[in-house]
Structure formats: structure tokens, C-alpha cells
C-alpha positions as CSV (number, residue, x, y, z in Angstrom):
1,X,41.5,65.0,-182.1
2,X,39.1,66.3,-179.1
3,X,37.3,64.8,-175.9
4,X,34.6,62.9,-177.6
5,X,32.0,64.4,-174.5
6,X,34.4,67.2,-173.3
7,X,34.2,65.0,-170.0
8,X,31.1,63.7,-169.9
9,X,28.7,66.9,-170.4
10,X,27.2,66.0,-174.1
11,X,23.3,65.7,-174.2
12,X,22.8,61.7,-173.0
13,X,20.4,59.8,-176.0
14,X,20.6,62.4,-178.3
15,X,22.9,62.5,-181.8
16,X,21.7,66.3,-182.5
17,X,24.2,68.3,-181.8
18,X,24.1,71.9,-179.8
19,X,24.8,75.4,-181.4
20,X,28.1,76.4,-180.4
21,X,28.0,79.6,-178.3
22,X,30.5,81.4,-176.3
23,X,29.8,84.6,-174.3
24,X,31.9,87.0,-172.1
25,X,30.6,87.0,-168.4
26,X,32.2,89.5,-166.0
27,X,32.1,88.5,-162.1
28,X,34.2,90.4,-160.3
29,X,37.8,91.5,-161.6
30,X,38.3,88.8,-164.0
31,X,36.5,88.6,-167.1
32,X,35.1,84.6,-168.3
33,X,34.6,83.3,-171.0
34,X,31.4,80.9,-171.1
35,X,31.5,78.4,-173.6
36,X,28.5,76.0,-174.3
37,X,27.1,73.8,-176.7
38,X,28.9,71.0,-179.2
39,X,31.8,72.6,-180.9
40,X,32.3,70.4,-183.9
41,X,33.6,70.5,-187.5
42,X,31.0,71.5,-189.9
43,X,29.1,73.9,-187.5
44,X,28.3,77.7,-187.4
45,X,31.2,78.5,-184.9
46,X,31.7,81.9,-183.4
47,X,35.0,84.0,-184.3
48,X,37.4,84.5,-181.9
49,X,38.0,88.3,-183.2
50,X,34.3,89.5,-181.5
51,X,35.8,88.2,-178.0
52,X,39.1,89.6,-178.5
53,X,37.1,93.0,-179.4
54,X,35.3,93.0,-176.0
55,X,38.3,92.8,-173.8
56,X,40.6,95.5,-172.4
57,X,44.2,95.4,-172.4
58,X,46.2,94.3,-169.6
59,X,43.3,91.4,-168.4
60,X,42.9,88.2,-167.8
61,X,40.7,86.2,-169.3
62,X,39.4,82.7,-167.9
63,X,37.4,80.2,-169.1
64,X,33.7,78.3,-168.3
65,X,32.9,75.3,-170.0
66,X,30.4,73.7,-167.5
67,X,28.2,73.5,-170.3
68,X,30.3,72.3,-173.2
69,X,29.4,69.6,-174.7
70,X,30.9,67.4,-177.7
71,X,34.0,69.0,-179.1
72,X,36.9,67.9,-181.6
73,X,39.9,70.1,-183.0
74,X,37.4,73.0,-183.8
75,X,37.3,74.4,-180.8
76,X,41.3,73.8,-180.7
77,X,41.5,76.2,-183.5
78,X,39.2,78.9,-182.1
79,X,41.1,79.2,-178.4
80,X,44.4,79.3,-180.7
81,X,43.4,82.2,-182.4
82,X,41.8,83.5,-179.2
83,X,45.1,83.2,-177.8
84,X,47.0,85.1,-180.5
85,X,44.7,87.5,-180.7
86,X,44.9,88.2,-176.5
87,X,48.5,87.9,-177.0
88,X,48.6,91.0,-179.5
89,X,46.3,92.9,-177.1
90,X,48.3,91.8,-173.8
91,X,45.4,89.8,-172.5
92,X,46.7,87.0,-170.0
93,X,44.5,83.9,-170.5
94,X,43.8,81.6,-167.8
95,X,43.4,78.0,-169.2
96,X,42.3,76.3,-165.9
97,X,38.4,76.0,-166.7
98,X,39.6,74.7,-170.1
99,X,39.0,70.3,-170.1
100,X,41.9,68.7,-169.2
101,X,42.5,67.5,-172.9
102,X,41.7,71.0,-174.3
103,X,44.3,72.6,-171.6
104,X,47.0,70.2,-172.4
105,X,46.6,70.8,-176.0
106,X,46.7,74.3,-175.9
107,X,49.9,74.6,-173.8
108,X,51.7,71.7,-176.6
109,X,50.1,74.4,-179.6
110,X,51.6,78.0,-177.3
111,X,54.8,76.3,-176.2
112,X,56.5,77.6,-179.2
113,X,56.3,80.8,-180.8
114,X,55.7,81.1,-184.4
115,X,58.5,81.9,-186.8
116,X,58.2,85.5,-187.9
117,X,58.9,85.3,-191.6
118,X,61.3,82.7,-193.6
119,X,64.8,81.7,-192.4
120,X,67.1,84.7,-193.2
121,X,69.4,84.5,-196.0
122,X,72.9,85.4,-195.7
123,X,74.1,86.0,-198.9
124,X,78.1,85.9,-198.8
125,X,80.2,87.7,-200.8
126,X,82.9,86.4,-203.3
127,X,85.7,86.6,-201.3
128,X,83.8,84.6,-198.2
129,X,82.8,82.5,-200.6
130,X,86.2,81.3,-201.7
131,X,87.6,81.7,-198.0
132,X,85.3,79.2,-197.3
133,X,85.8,76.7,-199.9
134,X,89.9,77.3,-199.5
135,X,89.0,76.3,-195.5
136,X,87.1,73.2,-196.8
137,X,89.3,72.3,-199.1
138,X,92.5,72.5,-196.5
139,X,90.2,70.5,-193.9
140,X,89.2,67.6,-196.1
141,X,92.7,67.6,-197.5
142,X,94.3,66.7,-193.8
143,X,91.7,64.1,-193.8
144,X,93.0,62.7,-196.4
145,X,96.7,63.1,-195.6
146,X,95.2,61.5,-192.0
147,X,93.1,58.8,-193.0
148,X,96.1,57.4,-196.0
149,X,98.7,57.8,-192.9
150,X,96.8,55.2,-190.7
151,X,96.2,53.0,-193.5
152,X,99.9,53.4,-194.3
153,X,100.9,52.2,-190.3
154,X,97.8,49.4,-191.2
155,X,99.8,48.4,-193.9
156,X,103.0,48.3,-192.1
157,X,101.8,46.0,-189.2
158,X,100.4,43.6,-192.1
159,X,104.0,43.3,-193.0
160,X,105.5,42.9,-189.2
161,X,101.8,40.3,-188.9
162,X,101.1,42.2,-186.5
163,X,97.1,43.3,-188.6
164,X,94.0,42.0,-186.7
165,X,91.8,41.4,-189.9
166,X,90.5,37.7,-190.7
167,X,91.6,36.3,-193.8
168,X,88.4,34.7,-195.0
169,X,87.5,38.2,-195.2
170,X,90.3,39.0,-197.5
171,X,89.6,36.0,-199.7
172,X,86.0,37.4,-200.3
173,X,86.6,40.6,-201.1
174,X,89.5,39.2,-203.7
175,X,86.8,37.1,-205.1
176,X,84.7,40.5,-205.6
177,X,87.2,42.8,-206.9
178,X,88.5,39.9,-209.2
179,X,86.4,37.3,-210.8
180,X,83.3,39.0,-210.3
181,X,84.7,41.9,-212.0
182,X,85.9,40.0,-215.4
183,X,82.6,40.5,-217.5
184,X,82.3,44.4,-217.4
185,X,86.5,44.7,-217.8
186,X,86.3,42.4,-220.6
187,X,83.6,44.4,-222.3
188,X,85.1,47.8,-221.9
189,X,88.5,47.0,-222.5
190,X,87.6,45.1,-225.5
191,X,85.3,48.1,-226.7
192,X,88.1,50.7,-225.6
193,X,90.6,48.5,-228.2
194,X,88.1,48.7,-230.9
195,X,87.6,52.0,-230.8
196,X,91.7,52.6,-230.2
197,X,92.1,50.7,-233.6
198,X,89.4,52.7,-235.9
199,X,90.8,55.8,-235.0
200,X,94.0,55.2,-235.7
201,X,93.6,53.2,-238.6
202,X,91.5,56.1,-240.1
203,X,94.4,58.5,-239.5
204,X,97.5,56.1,-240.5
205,X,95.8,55.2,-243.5
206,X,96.5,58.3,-245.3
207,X,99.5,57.7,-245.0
208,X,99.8,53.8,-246.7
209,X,101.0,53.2,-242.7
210,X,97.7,51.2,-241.6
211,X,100.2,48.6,-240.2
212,X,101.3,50.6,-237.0
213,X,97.8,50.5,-235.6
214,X,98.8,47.2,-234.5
215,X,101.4,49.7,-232.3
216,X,98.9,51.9,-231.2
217,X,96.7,49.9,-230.3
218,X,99.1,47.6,-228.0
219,X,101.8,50.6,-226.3
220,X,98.4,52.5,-225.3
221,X,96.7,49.6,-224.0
222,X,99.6,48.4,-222.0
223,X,101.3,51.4,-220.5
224,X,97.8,53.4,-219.6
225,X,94.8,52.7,-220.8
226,X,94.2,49.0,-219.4
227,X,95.1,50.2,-216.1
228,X,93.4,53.1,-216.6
229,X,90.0,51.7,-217.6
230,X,90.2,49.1,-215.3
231,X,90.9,51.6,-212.3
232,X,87.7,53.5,-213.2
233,X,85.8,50.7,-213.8
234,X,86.5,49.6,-210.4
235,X,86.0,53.1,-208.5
236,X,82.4,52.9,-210.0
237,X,81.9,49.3,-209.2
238,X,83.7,48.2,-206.0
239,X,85.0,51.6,-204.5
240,X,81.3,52.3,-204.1
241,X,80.5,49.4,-202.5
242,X,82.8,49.6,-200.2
243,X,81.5,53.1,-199.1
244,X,77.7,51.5,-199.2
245,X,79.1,48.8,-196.5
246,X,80.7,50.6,-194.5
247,X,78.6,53.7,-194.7
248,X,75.7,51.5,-193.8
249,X,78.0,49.9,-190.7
250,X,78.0,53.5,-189.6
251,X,74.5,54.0,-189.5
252,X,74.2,50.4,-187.9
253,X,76.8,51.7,-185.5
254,X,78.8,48.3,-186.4
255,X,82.2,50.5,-186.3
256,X,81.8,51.8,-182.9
257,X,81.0,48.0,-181.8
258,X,84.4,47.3,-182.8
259,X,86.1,50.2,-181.4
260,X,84.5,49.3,-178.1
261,X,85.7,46.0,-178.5
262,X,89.4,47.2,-179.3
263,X,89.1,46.2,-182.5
264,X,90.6,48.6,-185.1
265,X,88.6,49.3,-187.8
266,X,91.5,49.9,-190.1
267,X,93.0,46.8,-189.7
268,X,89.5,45.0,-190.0
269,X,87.3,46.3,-192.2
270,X,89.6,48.9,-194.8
271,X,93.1,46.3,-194.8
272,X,91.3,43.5,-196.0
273,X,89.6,46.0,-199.1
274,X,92.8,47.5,-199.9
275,X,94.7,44.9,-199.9
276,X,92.3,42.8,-202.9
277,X,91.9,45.6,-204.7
278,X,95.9,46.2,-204.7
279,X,95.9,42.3,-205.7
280,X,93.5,41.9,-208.2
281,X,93.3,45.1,-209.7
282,X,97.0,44.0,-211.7
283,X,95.4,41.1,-212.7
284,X,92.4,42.5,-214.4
285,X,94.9,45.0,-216.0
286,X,96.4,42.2,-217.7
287,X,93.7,40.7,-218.6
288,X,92.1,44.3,-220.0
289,X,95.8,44.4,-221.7
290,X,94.8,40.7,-223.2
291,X,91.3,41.8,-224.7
292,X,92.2,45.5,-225.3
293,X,95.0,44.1,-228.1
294,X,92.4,41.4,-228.9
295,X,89.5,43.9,-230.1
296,X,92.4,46.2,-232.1
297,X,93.3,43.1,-233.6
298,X,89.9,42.3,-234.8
299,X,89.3,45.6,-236.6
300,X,92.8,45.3,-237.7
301,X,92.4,42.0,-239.4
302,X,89.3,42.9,-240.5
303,X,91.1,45.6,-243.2
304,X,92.6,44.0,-246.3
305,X,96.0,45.4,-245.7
306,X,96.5,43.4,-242.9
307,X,97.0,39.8,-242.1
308,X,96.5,37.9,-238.5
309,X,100.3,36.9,-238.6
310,X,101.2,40.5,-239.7
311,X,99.6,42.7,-236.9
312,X,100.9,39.7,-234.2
313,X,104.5,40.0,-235.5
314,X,104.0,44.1,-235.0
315,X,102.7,44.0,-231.9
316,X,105.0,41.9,-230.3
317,X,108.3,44.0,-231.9
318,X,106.1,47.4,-230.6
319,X,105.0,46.6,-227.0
320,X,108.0,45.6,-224.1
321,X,108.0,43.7,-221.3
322,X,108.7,47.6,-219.8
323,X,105.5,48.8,-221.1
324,X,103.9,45.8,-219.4
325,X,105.6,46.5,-216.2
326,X,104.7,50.4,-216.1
327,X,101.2,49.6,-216.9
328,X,100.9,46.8,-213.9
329,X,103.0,49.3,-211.3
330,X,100.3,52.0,-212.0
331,X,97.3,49.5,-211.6
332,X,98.6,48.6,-208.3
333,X,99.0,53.0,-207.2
334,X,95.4,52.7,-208.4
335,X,94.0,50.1,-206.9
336,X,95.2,51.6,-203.2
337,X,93.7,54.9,-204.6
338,X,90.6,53.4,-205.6
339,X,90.3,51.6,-202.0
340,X,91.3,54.3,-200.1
341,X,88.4,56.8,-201.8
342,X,85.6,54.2,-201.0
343,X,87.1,53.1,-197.5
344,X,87.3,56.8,-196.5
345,X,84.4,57.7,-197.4
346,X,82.1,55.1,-195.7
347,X,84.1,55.8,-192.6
348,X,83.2,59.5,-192.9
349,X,79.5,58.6,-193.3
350,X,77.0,60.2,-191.4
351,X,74.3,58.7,-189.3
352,X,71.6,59.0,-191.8
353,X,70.3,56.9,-195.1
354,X,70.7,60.4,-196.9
355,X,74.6,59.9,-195.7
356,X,75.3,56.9,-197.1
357,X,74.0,57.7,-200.9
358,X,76.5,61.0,-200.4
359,X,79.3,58.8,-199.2
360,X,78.9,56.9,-202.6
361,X,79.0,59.7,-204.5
362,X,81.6,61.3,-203.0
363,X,83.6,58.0,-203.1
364,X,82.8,57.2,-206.4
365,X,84.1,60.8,-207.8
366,X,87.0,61.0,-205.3
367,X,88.2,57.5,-206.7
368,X,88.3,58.6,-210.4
369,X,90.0,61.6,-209.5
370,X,92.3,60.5,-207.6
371,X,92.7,57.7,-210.8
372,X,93.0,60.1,-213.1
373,X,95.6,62.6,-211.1
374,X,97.7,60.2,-210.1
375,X,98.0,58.9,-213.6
376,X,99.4,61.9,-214.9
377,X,101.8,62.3,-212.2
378,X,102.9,58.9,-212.8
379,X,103.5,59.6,-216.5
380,X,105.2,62.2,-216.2
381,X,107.5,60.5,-214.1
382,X,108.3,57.5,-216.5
383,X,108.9,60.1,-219.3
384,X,111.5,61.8,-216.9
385,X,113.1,58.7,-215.6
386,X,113.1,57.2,-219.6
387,X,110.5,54.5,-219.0
């Protein structure tokens, strides 16, 4: 940073630079300062504290630099401080001898006062503390109640065909949520029946009743925990995603295009999501139902109590078609949970990369939650009603 040849005044042929040197000249009312020579990093420069000492309160100080020379951010630092220093004092300066890029620089560097001290720190008191979460937690709850209302009225013009969303769009995003999804839901569900069958085998066998893990194992992977797994699998997997895309088509500013276009964005970009996930996700629940009973059986077999055509004919006397039914009617609530959470959330996304890693998260955990909440509300329904 500086003026190379402060405009042209360096010494012409020669590379040695001049001492610095500044002195106070009085002519008149106004007191100048004379600055001369190069004023460049690694020199002897002078301190601005022995000129601020030789001025009186409530003057103005100008400036003379017909004999500057060469000068970089150096002599940037020392009219700085100058200025500080006058500033404490009340000393007006007068940057019009000043070069032009000097004067400039200055004014950029004074325009803005220095922050006295840190940022203060309120520090709230329990009761505003929880006030304010209880405020938070009521605003982002009429979000919510908002956002599943107009995805409700979405849902009701897909019915009347009334929805402006294209179906290759749909197909896709089935083809996501579904076959792209089978490898992880047939590990976990597998794994989740394995583990389902040595735990209660371990327990049953006390009591010479090894046989009923075959029960277990089958009524707890059809009425919850295929749905259940599967639901979770997919708020981590595809209800993140869908907050990444359309977090990023915030950012991109893709959703106001639309808008301006009179496109809704609920019908084109969160129908389409919630309506896959609502398809596919009872598919993959049958299918976690499939290997879930599959991996029980395996470490069912594998005891020597227990044949392959005894644990079948026990599974299929223990698990109804009713069991089925109230497993595949809570993947659907789930998967329109699930879709909601990361459809929500990237609409909410801010304008920022930062944003769109927060709407993940917050989709992501919203998802599970609402998974999880929903499937205890749903359970204890089906005990009430006899199911």
C-alpha cells in the first residue's frame, strides 16, 4: 500500500532512501506539519507522541509534504496515530497537504470510530430465558401447523388434478426414495431382526420357550419396528436431501424464480417429494418386514431347538394380516412426516451456505422426531381401538 513516489517527489537515479523527518512549523495561526524524506518500512521513523506533545488544545494542525518522498503504509500508521492522539487532545487536523492517496486513506481508516471494548453481554435471567424459548417454541410451532396446512390444500388439488408439478419429477424422486433405498433398509432391518431374535431367545430360553422368538421376532417387526426403522432410515437419508435441494434452491434463489413465474412451489417442488416418500416408504416397510423375519429366522434356525419348518409354521399362526396392515398405515403417517421435516426445512433456509448445513440438521432431527412421536401416538391408538 502507498504512492510509490508520494507524486513524483522521490530523489530521481537514486535507490538510497532519505531519513524520514517530520517537524512542526508555525506560520501564522495554524500550526504545519513538515514532513520530508522516504517514509518506508524498515526505517528509523519518528513517533507521532513528540508532535502530539507540541501542540495545544483546541488547534488545527495542517500538513506539508512538498518534500516527501517515497512512502508506503508506514507513514499510514504514523498520521493514524497522529490522528488519535489530536483527537484525545481536541486538535482538528487538516488533511489537504496530505497526497491525494494518503488523504483518501486516511479519511477510509477515520470514517469509523473504534469499538470501545468487546460487544456487551446481556446475560438473561432464567425466567427470560425460558420466556424466550416458550416464544420460539409457539412461533416455529405455527410454522409448522402453517407449512402442513398448505401442503394439506397441495394435496387436496392433487386429488381434484388441479396440482402444477411434472410427473417425471415424481417418477425420480420414487426411484430415490425407493430402489435406491433397498441396500441400507435391507441391511438394517435384517441386523435389527438379528439382534430382535438373540435377545429374545436368551430370555425365552429359560424358560424351555425358545420357540416364541419366532413370535417376537415377526409381531415386532411388522406392527413397529419395520416401519419404524425404515422411517428413520429415510429421515437421515432422503429427508436430508430434500432440505440440501431445496435449501440450496434458496440460496440460488430458484424458489423465488418460480414464484415470479406463478409457479407454486408447493405444488412443484414439496408435492412431488411427499407424495414418493408416502408411496415408497410402504413398500420398503414390507420389504424391511421380509428381511427383518428373515434375519430372526436365521438365528432362530441356527439353535438346535428349532427347525426351518417349525419357526415358519409359528410365525405365520403369530403375525396377522392386521399386524401387517397397522405396520404399513404408520409407514405411510411417516413417510408424509418424514417429507414434510426435509421439505420445510429447505424452504425455511437461509441465504447462506452456513444455512443450508443447518437446514439439514434441523430437518434430519425434526424428521426423527416427528417419527418417533407420532409412533407413539399411533400406538396408543391401536391399543385403544383393539388393533
Amino acid at each position: 500500500m502507498g504512492g510509490g513516489s508520494g507524486g513524483g517527489r522521490g530523489k530521481v537515479g537514486s535507490n538510497t532512501p532519505a531519513e524520514p523527518r517530520c517537524e512542526i512549523v508555525v506560520t501564522g495561526a495554524m500550526p504545519r506539519l513538515a514532513i520530508a524524506g522516504d517514509w518506508l518500512f524498515g526505517l528509523d521513523l519518528p513517533a507521532p507522541e513528540a508532535v502530539a506533545e507540541r501542540l495545544s488544545p483546541g488547534s488545527t494542525l495542517a500538513f506539508d509534504t512538498a518534500a516527501l518522498g517515497r512512502w508506503d503504509s508506514c507513514l499510514m500508521v504514523f498520521l493514524l496515530k497522529l490522528s488519535r492522539l489530536c483527537q484525545a487532545i481536541q486538535v482538528t487536523l487538516d488533511p489537504a497537504g496530505l497526497p491525494e492517496g494518503a488523504h483518501r486513506l486516511l479519511d477510509l481508516a477515520t470514517a469509523v470510530r473504534p469499538a470501545e471494548g468487546g460487544p456487551a453481554r446481556v446475560h438473561a435471567g432464567f425466567l427470560a430465558r425460558v420466556g424466550t424459548s416458550t416464544l420460539d417454541l409457539i412461533a416455529e410451532a405455527r410454522t409448522m401447523v402453517a407449512f402442513i396446512g398448505e401442503a394439506t390444500l397441495a394435496f387436496g388439488r392433487v386429488v381434484t388434478g388441479r396440482a402444477r408439478f411434472r410427473a417425471s419429477d415424481l417418477w425420480l424422486t420414487m426411484q430415490v426414495c425407493g430402489a435406491d433405498a433397498l441396500p441400507i433398509v435391507s441391511l438394517i432391518s435384517f441386523l435389527v431382526g438379528v439382534i430382535l431374535a438373540f435377545v429374545g431367545y436368551n430370555q425365552l430360553e429359560q424358560f424351555g420357550a425358545e420357540i416364541y422368538v419366532a413370535d417376537l421376532v415377526g409381531v415386532a417387526m411388522a406392527r413397529d419396528m419395520a416401519a419404524i426403522m425404515a422411517a428413520i432410515i429415510m429421515a437421515g437419508r432422503t429427508g436430508a436431501a430434500f432440505a440440501a435441494q431445496l435449501g440450496s434452491m434458496q440460496v440460488n434463489e430458484e424458489i423465488d424464480a418460480l414464484k415470479t413465474f406463478g409457479i407454486p412451489a408447493i405444488d412443484f417442488l414439496v408435492l412431488p417429494r411427499m407424495l414418493a416418500l408416502m408411496v415408497m416408504l410402504p413398500l420398503l416397510t414390507l420389504y424391511a418386514n421380509l428381511l427383518g423375519i428373515l434375519g430372526g429366522g436365521v438365528v432362530g434356525v441356527a439353535s438346535p431347538n428349532i427347525s426351518v419348518i417349525q419357526y415358519w409354521n409359528q410365525t405365520v399362526s403369530a403375525v396377522t394380516m392386521l399386524d401387517f396392515t397397522g405396520g404399513l398405515i404408520k409407514s405411510v403417517v411417516y413417510g408424509a412426516l418424514v417429507a414434510l421435516a426435509g421439505c420445510m426445512r429447505g424452504m425455511q433456509c437461509g441465504r447462506s451456505a452456513a444455512a443450508v448445513g443447518q437446514a439439514t440438521t434441523s430437518a434430519v432431527v425434526t424428521g426423527i422426531v416427528s417419527v418417533v412421536v407420532s409412533c407413539a401416538i399411533l400406538t396408543v391408538v391401536y391399543n385403544a381401538i383393539g388393533i
